[in-house]
C-alpha angles and dihedrals in degrees: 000000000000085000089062098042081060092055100041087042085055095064098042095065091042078062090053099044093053091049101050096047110033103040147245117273091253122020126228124200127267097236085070092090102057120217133028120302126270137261134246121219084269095064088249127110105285146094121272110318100349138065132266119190094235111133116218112238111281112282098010122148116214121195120181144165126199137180142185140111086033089291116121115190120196108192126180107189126184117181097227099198131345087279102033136061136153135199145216123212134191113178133171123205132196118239096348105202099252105034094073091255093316126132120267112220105203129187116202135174124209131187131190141186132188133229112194136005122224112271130158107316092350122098137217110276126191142164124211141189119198130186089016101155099018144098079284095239087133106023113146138133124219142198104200130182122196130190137181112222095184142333094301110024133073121177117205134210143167158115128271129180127192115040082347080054097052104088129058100356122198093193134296113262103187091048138255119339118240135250102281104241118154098156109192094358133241097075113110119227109191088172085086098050123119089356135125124028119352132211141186118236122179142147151160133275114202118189093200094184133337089296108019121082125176122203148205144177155146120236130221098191117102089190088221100180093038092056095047080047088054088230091122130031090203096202097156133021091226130095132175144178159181120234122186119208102223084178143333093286107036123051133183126222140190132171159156116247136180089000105272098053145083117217133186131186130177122209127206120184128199121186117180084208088070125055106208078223099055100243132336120299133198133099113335121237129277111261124249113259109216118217114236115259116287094238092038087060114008085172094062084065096057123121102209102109090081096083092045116110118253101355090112091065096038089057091041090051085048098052090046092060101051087047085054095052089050091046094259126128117215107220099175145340136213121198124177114165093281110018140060122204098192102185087201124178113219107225096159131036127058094215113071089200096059083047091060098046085060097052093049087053100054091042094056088054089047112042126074117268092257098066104094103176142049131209108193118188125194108206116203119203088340085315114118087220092187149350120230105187119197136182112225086216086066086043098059100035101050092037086107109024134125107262096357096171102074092035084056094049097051088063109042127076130225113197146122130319122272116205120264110269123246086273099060115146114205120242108219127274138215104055129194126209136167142157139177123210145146121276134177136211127194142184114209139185094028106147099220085056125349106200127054137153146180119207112204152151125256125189122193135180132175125194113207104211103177130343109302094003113102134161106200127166143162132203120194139214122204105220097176131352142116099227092110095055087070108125088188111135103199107230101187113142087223127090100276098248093146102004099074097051089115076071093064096035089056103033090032106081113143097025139206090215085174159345129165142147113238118201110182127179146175107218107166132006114293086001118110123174129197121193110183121177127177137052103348114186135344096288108022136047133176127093127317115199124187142170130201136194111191126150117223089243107020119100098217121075126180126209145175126191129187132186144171109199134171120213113251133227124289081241096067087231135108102300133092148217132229097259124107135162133167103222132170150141151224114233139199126184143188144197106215118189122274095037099296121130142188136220135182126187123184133184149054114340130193106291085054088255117137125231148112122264105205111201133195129187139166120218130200122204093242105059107278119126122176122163138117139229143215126211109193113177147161088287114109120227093254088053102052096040139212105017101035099229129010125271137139143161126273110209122170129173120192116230086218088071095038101053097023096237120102110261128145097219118126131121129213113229123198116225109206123181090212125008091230133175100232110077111024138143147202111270091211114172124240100018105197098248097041094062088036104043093075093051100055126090107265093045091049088043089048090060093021083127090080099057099092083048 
């Protein structure tokens, strides 16, 4: 009987497959089946346990979790560019053969690219690599086609080697696959790829409504080490299931697999194009006050209010008011007869372009009618960063027309500060802030237990005493967590830099998290300096010294940081430990199209090795940053330990987009597979590039819609 299921099943998916590649007899568009597509068992594109070639939509962020058979995936998936997307996996499995009974806790990393995109008769097509830098438990490679055929139905088909080449093999064609042996992890071995037996997989997607999806496949997966562990009796190669759609981001699932097992998965989806809020709300912007027409009121144009005592103030103070009400702070304004230099510090919005519209705005409602353009300058910790200039005429004539954004663009300049004229009027200095809010710190992937996690308050504060000198700090209290219950010892054979943070986390409540005096300047053009000396970061304190060139309008920006820090006590206080080092880096950094960029750093970290970290993000205008990184040094494998070489994930989410007011918070967190000693780095706060980037001019063009906003 079983014999025949195989064959039929066979020729089922030579139907498929005909039917996926080559093409329907007439083609229906994709927008037929509404949503993004689904998810597989391994947080991917695909039906129930396989693969389909289905991009998500460009920037999304996919989180599932799936369960059956004692096996518990974790996936986070981000779609990097239309083509492109990765993966990161964290899965525990029961009684893992090996481990005496115990669970096996995996971390696995999976890319993806995709060929062709569905058009007339031509399928999606797509090629995969899971498990490429991992323990190699789920490592396969895959060649997937995917077609509509209708507006509800999609029929999958492809080819997977590996553990999705492990069931019902018709030869292997690249030759034979060889002997699994990943050692500590993290290290690719493409050497294996598309190697050994392969095998076909396929099956059907039914939508069934809005909200009600059927599925069913064949599996190439003979679940070799699951069945010898007797966590899965694998009587048929077919699976099927039922999803429900509660809304259009999160998806339930719940199937039938291998024959003799019930499965569920939940699917969570994230895309930075849609604000769960619909759009930003908060007060809306002042409106643009036109000037009377030059020959109805020639006196209106004249200039000579600038000898008058006292006006200059009074229009500064003005000015001042109308900045407060929309959350900007007026640090100092130039007037001469035609022109207004405003020096403004952004508090409030996440996107510097809809700052400066706002500005604009209140300045058009303040100055004399003869002043006909405006030089707004966003300073950035004391550092004028940039300078938008704008000409009124282009304010009040645009105000109401049709795309006036990029009407608006093509006629304004971004370029680099001028100096303040002889009128300029002082902002005031010193300056106070403070907040209190929640945080929360976790320590992930250890294998006693991988996740754990402390809620506290933080409460921070900074004091600028002069521009570009500011004294900042936070202290934390844990209210509820279980960080400090990790038994872990660390036993790297480097200087514990990173490994011994359960010790903080246990001996380091309340905390001094910071406190540190900043002092920034702009020498010279295109040419910023930080000096920072105090309690750094949690574990280290001393002095951190950098220096930046970066044009207002150039890509490229070239840094070199240097720093001599001391490790501080378990306690998170005043006190310190033996341990010194002088670390540092050379950086280079660049702005790609479409909101990527690039960073190298290159130099001596914490532990006194020597490497490059490479990172790559993608940021979208609205806040949302989502990449990764490698650090790669002169520490072997065996020395650093499990994971062969340090990496990890960089998400942030803006709360602006979370909670739909302008707000700047958002913090980026740092996913690391394993906190290790080689490759680390100092976690400094306000890089020079980090507090700059958003304030020149590709990164303002790249979000200039919202400055009408």
């Amino acid at each position: 009987m079983e014999q025949k299921i195989e064959t039929w099943g066979r020729l089922l998916l030579v139907l498929l497959s005909t039917v996926a590649l080559v093409g329907a007899t007439a083609a229906w568009a994709r927008e037929g089946i509404s949503g993004a597509p689904s998810l597989n068992f391994y947080g991917v594109s695909g039906l129930i346990d396989m693969p389909s070639a289905q991009p998500q939509p460009d920037g999304q962020y996919d989180l599932s979790v799936s369960h059956f058979g004692g096996t518990t995936r974790t996936t986070l998936t981000f779609q990097i560019s239309p083509r492109l997307s990765g993966s990161f996996r964290y899965s525990s499995i029961q009684h893992w053969p090996g481990l005496g009974g115990g669970h096996l806790y995996d971390r696995s990393l999976d890319m993806r690219f995709q060929l062709l995109r569905e058009h007339g008769y031509l399928p999606d097509l797509a090629i995969g690599v899971q498990d490429l830098a991992g323990t190699g438990v789920y490592s396969s490679e895959y060649l997937v086609a995917t077609k509509s055929l209708g507006p509800r139905l999609k029929v999958t088909a492809g080819l997977g080697w590996g553990r999705l080449g492990s069931y019902g093999s018709i030869g292997s064609p690249f030759g034979p696959r060889p002997a699994n042996n990943f050692g500590l992890g993290g290290t690719p071995r493409p050497g294996l790829w598309f190697r050994g037996p392969m095998a076909p997989f396929g099956g059907i997607e039914w939508q069934a409504t809005d909200r009600l999806d059927f599925k069913l496949e064949y599996s190439s997966d003979a679940y070799t080490q699951e069945v010898q562990a007797g966590l899965l009796q694998r009587r048929s190669p077919w699976n099927a299931g039922v999803e429900y759609r509660l809304n259009r981001g999160m998806r339930l699932g719940a199937y039938y697999l291998y024959g003799s097992k019930v499965g569920i998965s939940l699917q969570m989806a994230l895309n930075p194009n849609d604000r769960p809020t619909g759009g930003v709300l908060g007060p809306g912007p002042l409106p643009i006050a036109p000037r009377p027409a030059r020959a109805a009121d020639p006196a209106a144009y004249s200039t000579g209010w600038t000898v008058v005592p006292g006006k200059v103030d009074s229009l500064r103070d003005q000015t001042a008011k109308l900045l407060a009400a929309q959350g900007l702070e007026l640090q100092s304004l130039s007037l001469d007869g035609t022109t207004a230099q405003l020096r403004i510090v952004n508090h409030q919005y996440l996107s510097v372009p809809q700052a400066i519209g706002r500005a604009a705005r209140a300045l058009s409602r303040s100055m004399p009618a003869s002043v006909s353009t405006f030089q707004i300058v966003p300073m950035v910790a004391g550092v004028p960063a940039s300078m938008v200039t704008i000409r009124r005429a282009d304010l009040e004539r645009l105000d109401f027309a049709p795309d006036n954004s990029v009407a608006l663009r093509q006629r304004v300049t971004i370029g680099d500060p001028t100096a303040p004229f002889a009128l300029a009027a002082a902002g005031h200095i010193p300056r106070f802030t403070w907040g209190i809010g929640p945080y929360i710190r976790a320590s992930l992937f250890d294998p006693k237990d991988p996740v754990r996690a402390d809620f506290g308050l933080r409460l921070g504060a900074s004091y600028r005493l002069a521009p570009g000198l500011i004294l900042s700090g936070a202290v934390t209290k844990k209210i509820i967590g279980n960080l400090d219950q990790s038994t872990r010892l660390s036993n790297s054979k480097l200087p514990h830099v990173r490994s011994d943070a359960n010790l903080y986390d246990k001996y380091g409540d309340p905390a001094l998290e910071r406190l540190q005096l900043a002092w920034y300047r702009n020498p010279a053009r295109n040419i910023y300096t930080r000096v920072t000396l105090g309690y750094l970061e949690r574990m280290f304190g001393g002095i951190s010294a950098e220096v930046l060139w970066k044009p207002v309008t150039s890509r490229l920006a070239l840094g070199a940081e240097l720093n001599y820090v001391k490790q501080r006590a378990y306690n998170d206080g005043l006190g310190f430990r033996a341990y010194k080092v002088a670390t540092g880096h050379v950086s280079a950094y660049y702005q790609f199209n479409g909101g990527y960029f690039g960073e190298i750093d290159a130099g001596r970290y914490l532990a006194g090795d020597w490497g490059a970290t490479v990172t790559f993000d993608r940021v979208f205008a609205n806040g949302w940053r989502v990449g990764a990184f490698v650090t790669k040094t002169n520490v072997s494998a065996a020395q650093f330990g499990e994971g062969s070489f340090d990496k990890g994930l960089r998400i942030q989410i803006p709360m602006s987009w979370a909670l739909g007011y302008p707000t700047q918070s958002g913090k980026l967190s740092v996913i690391h597979p394993l906190s290790r000693d080689g490759g680390a780095r100092l976690d400094v706060q306000g890089r020079l590039y980090e507090i700059l980037r958003s304030y020149h001019g590709y990164a303002i063009s790249q979000d200039w819609g919202r400055v009408w906003r």
